[in-house]
PLY file of the C-alpha trace (Angstrom):
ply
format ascii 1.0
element vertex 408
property float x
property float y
property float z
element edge 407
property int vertex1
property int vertex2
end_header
12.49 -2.37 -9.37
14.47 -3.11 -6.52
13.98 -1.67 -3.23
16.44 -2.37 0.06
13.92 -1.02 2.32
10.18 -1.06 2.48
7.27 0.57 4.61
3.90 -0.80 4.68
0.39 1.12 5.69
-2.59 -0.75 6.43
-5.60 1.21 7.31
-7.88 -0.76 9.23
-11.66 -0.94 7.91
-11.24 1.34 4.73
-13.06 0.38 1.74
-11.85 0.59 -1.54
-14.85 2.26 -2.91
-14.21 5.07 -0.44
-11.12 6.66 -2.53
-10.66 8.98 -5.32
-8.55 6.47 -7.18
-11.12 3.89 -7.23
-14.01 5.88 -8.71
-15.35 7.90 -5.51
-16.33 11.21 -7.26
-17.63 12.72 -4.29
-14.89 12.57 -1.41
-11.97 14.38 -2.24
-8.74 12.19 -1.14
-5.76 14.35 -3.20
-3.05 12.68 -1.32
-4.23 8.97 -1.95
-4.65 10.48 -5.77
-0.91 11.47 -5.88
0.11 7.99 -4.22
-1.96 6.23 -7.54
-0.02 8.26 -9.68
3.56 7.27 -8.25
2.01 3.39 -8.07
0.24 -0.01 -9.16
-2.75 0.35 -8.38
-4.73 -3.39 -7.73
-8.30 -2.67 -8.88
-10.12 -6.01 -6.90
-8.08 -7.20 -3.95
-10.47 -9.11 -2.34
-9.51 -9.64 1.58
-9.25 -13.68 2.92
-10.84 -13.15 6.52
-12.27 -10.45 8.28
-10.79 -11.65 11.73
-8.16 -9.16 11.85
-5.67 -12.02 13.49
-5.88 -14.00 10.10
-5.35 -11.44 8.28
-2.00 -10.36 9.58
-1.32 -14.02 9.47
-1.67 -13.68 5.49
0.34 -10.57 5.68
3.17 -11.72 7.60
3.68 -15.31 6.36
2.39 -15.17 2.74
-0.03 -18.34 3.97
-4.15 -17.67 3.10
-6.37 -17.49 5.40
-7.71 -21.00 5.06
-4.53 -22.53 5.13
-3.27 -24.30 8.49
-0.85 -22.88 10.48
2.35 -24.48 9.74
5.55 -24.46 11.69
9.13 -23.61 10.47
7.49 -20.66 8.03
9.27 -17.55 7.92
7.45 -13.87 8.92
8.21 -10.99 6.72
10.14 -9.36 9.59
11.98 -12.23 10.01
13.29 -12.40 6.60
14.24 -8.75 6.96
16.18 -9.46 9.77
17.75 -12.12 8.25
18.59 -9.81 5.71
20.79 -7.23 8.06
17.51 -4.93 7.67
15.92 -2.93 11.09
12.48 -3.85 11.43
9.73 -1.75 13.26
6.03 -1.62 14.09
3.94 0.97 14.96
0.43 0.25 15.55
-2.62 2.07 16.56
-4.13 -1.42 17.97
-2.81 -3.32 20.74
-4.03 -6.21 19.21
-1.72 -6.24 16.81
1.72 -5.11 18.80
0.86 -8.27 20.59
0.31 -10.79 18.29
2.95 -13.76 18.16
3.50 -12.87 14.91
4.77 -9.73 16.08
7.79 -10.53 17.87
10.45 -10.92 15.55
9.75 -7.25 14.95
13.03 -5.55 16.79
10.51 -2.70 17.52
7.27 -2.34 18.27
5.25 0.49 19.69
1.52 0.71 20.33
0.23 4.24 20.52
-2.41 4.37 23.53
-4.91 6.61 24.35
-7.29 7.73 26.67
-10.95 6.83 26.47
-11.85 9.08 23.32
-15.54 10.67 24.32
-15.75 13.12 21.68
-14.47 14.71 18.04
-10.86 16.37 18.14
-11.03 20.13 17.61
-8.30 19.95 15.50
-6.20 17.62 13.33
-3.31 17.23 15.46
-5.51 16.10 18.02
-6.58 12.90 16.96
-5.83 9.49 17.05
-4.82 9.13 13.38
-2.94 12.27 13.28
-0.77 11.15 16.39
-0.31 7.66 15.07
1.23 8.99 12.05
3.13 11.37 13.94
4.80 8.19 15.97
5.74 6.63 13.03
7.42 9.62 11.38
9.46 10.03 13.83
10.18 6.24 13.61
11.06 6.66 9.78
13.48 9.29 10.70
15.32 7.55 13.02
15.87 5.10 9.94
19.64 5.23 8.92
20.22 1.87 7.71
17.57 -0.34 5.52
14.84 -0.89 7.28
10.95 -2.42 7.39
8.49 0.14 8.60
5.20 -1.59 9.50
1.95 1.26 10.48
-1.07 -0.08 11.40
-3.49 2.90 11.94
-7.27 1.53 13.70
-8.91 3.84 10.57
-12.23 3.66 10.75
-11.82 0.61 13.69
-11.14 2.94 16.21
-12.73 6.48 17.39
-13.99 8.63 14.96
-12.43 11.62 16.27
-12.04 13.84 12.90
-12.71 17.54 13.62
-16.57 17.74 13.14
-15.67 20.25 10.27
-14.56 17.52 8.21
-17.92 15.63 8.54
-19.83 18.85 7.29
-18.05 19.62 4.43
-19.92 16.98 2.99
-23.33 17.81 3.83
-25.26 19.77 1.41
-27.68 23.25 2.47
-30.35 20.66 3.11
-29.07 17.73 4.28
-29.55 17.05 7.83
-26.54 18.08 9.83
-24.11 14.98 10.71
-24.06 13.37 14.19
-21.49 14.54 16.36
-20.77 10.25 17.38
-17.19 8.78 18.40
-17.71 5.26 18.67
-17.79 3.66 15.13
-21.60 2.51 15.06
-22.98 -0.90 14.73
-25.98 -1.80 13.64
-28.74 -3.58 11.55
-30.71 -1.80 9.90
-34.51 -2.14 9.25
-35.88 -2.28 5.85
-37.60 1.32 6.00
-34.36 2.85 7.47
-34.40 6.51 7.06
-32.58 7.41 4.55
-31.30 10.46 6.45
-30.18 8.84 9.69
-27.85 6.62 6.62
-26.59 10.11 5.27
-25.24 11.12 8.35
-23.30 8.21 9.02
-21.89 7.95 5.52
-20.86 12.14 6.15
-19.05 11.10 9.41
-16.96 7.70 7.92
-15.82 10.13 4.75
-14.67 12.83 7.65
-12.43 9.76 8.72
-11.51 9.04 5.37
-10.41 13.31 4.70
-8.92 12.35 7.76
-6.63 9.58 6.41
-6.02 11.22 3.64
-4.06 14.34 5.46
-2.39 11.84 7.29
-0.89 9.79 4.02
-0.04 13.24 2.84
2.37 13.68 5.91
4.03 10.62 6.06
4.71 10.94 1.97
6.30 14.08 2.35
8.80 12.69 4.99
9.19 9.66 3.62
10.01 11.55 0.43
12.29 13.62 2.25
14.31 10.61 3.95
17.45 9.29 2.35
16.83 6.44 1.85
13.40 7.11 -0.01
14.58 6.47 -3.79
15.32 3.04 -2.87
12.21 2.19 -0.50
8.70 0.35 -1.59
5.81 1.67 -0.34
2.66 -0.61 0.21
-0.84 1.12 1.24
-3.53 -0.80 1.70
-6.41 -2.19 4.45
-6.86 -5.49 5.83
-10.99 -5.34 5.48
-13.92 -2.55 4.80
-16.56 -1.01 6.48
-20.33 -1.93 5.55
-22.35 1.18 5.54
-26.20 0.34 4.53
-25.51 -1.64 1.59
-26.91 -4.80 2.79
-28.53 -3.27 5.85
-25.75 -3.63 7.31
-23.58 -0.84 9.66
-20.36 -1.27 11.37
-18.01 -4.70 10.59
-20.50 -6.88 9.67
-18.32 -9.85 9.88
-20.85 -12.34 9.17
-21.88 -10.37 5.82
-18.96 -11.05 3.30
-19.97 -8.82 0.56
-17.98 -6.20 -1.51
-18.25 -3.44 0.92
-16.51 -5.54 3.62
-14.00 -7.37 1.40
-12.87 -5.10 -1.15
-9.78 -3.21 -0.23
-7.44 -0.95 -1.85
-4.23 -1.98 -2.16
-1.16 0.92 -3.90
2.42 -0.41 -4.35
4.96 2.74 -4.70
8.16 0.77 -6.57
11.70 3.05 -6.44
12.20 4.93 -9.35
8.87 5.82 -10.34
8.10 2.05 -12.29
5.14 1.07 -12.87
3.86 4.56 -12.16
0.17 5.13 -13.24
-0.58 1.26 -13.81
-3.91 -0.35 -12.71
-3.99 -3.78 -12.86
-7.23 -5.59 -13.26
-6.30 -9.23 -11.85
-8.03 -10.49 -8.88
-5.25 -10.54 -5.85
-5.57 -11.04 -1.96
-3.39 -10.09 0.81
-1.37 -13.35 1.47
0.29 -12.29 -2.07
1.61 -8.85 -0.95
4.32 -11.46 1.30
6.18 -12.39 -1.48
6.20 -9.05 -3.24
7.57 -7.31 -0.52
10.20 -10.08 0.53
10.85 -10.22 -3.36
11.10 -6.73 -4.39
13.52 -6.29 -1.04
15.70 -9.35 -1.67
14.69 -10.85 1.75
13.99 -14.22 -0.13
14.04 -17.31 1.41
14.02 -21.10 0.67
10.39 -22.23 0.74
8.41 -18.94 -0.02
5.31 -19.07 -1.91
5.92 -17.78 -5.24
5.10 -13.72 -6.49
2.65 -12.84 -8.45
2.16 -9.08 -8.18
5.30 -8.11 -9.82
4.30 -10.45 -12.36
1.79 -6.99 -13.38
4.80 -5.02 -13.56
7.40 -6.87 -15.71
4.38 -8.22 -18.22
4.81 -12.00 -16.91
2.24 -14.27 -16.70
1.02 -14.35 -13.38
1.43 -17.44 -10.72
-1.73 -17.21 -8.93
-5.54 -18.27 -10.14
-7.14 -15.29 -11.35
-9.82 -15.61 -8.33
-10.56 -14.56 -4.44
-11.82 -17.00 -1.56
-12.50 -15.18 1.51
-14.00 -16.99 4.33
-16.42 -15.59 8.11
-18.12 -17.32 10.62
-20.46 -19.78 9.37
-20.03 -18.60 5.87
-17.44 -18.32 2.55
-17.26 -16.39 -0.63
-15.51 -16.39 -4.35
-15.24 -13.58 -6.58
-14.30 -14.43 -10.14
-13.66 -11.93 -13.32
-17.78 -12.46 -13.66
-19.28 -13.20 -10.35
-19.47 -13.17 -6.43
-21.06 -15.91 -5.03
-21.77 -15.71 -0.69
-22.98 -18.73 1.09
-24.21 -19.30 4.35
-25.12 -21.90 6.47
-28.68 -22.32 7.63
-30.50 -25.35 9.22
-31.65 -26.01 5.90
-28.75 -26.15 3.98
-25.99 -23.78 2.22
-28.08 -20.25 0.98
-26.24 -18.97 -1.85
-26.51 -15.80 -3.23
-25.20 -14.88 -6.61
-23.91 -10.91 -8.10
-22.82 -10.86 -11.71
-19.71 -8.64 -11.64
-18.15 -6.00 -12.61
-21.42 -4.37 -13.84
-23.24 -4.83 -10.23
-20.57 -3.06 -8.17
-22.94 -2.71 -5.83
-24.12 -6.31 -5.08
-27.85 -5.29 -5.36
-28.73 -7.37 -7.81
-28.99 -11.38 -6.70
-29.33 -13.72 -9.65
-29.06 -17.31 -8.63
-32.30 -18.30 -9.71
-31.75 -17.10 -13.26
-27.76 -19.17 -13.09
-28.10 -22.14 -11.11
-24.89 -23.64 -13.30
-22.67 -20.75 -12.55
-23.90 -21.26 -8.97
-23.06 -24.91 -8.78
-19.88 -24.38 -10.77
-18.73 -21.47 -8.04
-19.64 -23.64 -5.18
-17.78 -26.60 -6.43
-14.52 -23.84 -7.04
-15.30 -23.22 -3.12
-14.66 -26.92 -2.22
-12.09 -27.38 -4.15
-9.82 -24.46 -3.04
-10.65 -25.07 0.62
-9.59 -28.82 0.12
-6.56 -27.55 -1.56
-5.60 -25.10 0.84
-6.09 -27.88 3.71
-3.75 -29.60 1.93
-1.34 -26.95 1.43
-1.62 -27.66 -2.69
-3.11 -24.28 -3.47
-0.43 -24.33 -6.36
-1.93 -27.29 -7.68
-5.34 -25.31 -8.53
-6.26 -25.66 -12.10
-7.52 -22.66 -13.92
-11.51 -21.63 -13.73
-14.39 -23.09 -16.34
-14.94 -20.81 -19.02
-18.27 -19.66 -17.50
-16.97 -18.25 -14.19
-14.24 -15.78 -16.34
-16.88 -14.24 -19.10
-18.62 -11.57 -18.07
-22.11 -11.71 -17.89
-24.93 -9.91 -19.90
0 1
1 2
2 3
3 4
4 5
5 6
6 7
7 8
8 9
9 10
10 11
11 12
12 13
13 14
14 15
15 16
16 17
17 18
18 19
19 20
20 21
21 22
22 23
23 24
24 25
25 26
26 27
27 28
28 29
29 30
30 31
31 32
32 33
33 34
34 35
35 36
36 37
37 38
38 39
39 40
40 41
41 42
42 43
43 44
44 45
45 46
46 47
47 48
48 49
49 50
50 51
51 52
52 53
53 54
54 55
55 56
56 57
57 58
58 59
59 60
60 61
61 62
62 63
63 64
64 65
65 66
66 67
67 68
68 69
69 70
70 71
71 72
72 73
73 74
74 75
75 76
76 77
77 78
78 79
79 80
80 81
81 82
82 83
83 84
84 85
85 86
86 87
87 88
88 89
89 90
90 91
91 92
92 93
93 94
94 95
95 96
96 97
97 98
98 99
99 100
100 101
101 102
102 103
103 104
104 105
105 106
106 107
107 108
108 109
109 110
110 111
111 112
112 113
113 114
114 115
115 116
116 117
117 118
118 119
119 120
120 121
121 122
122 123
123 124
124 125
125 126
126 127
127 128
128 129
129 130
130 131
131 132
132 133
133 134
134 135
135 136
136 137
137 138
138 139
139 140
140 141
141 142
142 143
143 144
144 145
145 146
146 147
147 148
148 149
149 150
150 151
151 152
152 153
153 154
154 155
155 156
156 157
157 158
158 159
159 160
160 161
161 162
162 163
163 164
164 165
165 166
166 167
167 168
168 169
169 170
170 171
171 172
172 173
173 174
174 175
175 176
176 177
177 178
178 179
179 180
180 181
181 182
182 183
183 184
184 185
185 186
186 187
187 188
188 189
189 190
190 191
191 192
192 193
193 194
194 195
195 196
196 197
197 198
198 199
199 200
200 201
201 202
202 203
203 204
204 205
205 206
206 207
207 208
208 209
209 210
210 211
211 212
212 213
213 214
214 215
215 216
216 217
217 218
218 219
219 220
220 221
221 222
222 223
223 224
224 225
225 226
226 227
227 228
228 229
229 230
230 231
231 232
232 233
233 234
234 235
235 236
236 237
237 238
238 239
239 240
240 241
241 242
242 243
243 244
244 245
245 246
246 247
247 248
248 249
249 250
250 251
251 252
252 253
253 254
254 255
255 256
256 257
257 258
258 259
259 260
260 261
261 262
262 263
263 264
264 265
265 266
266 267
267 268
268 269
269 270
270 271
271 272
272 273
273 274
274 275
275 276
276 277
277 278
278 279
279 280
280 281
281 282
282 283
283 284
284 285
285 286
286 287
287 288
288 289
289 290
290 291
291 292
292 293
293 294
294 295
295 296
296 297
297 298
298 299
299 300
300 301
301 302
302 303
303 304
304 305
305 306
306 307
307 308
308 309
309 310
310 311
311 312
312 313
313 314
314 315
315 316
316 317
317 318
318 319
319 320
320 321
321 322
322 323
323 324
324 325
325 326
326 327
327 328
328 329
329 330
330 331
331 332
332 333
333 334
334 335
335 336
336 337
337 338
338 339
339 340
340 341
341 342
342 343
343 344
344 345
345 346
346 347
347 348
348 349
349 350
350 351
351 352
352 353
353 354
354 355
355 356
356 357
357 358
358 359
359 360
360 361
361 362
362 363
363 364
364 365
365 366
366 367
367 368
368 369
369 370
370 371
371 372
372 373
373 374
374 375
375 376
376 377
377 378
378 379
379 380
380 381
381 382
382 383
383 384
384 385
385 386
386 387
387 388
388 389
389 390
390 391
391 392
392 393
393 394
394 395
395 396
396 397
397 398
398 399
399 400
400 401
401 402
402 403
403 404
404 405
405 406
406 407
């Protein structure tokens, strides 16, 4: 199970729901299909923020979103360093090259580009494509251990696929996609048309075939590399991308539904273990800190505790089996059984209620017909947030009975 070098994909704004692997029947991802195969696969990782800033703070320092800054804590790179290993980042985003949290990285490149004004006309000419490219050639510069950090802008930047891969989705009489770059944005009106929705669903899965060529390149080096048998791979995204579901378009960040907060989330272990699982437990990004540092050996006095190998060795598992995720002017839980939003409105918290997993959707809101369960989930809200101010999220006790069964 132990690895001495790691590399770590996040995809910016790509939504679980989106992938082969996670019950898309439609959109063809082969190479994210071959990564489930070699990996644990987390079926509900529910991201803590969508501010992309907080969530690279739960990446890097294992610390949720809601929790304070604190001084003294150690970044994944950091530890890695610490631990004789190279460390590198390679971002699409400039935003994230940049962040404070970036600097102990001994490298880090941001891949620019000019103003993007329309679709690539092939592959090798987009963003994603050269992104990948960059950190390839990163990886095989790699001749010691090492920490290999890609963040590709995914569906956050320019959607430059070749306009072929946005029609191979479109049916003899579907309308034919937009030819768009800029990722749209938009509220939509209650009697949308259902077409103009189509389109824009047809370009985001051309981005998505997109990725998916891309992952297949940078498995087939890092396969290649010499040091591969004995590095973890971690894909995953920091948030989603709404697309209609709640009349929503574009980030949405004031919407925390499914479609923006649930993200995939693969872990590749050397030596082919855990191969095939799927684990059902709830998880969020700050967890993936410990993992890594774990699974690597970078530990360090202090860290917060692992739970996802917990999944792979059959252990009980050290975190609450639940998901806070917070926005402006709002918050959200998702338990085994529900997903309760709330927002803030002159007149109080509105709180909106989805019995889960049956309404994958969230089209279905049912707080009038549970107003226990929604009092219950609230009161779980306050007390994490209180706990998490505190810095006692360990002291959590487990859920009531009612927010883990299932409902019917």
């Amino acid at each position: 199970m132990f690895a001495n070098s790691a590399v770590v994909v996040a995809i910016d704004r790509l939504g679980a729901g989106w992938l082969g692997p996670y019950g898309n029947t439609w959109l063809d991802t082969p190479h994210f299909n071959e990564l489930a195969a070699q990996s644990v696969l987390f079926e509900t990782v529910i991201a803590e923020s969508p501010d992309l800033a907080l969530a690279y703070r739960a990446f890097w320092t294992g610390r949720h979103a809601l929790q304070p800054e604190k001084a003294g804590v150690q970044t994944l790179p950091e530890l890695a360093s610490a631990a004789g290993v190279s460390t590198s980042l390679v971002a699409g985003d400039q935003r994230v090259t940049e962040q404070l949290l970036a600097l102990p990285f001994s490298e880090r490149s941001a891949i620019r580009r000019d103003e993007v004004t329309t679709c690539a006309d092939e592959m090798e000419g987009t963003g994603l494509h050269q992104l990948f490219k960059a950190a390839i050639w990163e990886l095989s510069r790699a001749e010691r251990p090492f920490l290999l950090w890609i963040h590709a802008q995914g569906m956050n930047g320019p959607w430059d696929a070749p306009l072929e891969m946005r029609y191979q989705f479109a049916d003899e009489d579907d309308p034919v996609p937009p030819d768009f770059v800029d990722p749209p944005q938009k509220v939509l009106a209650t009697d949308y048309d259902p077409d103009e929705l189509l389109g824009l669903s047809h370009a985001y899965a051309g981005q998505v075939a997109l990725v998916d060529c891309c992952l297949g390149m940078l498995l087939e080096a890092l396969d290649a590399h010499p040091l591969a048998k004995e590095t973890l791979l971690v894909v995953t995204s920091p948030r989603g991308y709404p697309l209609g579901e709640h009349l929503r378009v574009g980030p949405g960040d004031d919407a925390l539904y499914g479609e923006l907060l649930h993200v995939p989330l693969f872990v590749r272990l050397p030596n082919g273990e855990g191969a095939l699982a799927r684990s059902p437990r709830i998880v969020q990004p700050h967890e993936l800190f410990s993992t890594i540092a774990e699974s690597c050996g970078w530990g360090a006095a202090g860290q917060p505790p692992s739970s996802l190998l917990c999944d792979i060795r059959g252990e009980a598992p050290t975190s609450v089996n639940f998901a806070v995720a917070s926005g402006p002017g709002q918050r959200a839980i998702r338990t085994p059984a529900w997903h309760l939003r709330e927002s803030q409105s002159t007149d109080g918290p509105l709180r909106e209620l989805y019995a889960k997993p049956d309404d994958r959707l969230e089209a279905n809101e049912i707080s009038s017909r549970c107003s226990e369960v929604v009092e219950l989930l609230a009161a779980q809200l306050d007390l994490f947030e209180g706990a998490a101010g505190k810095d006692e999220l360990a002291e959590i006790p487990p859920l009531a009975e009612a927010l883990c069964d299932v409902w019917r």
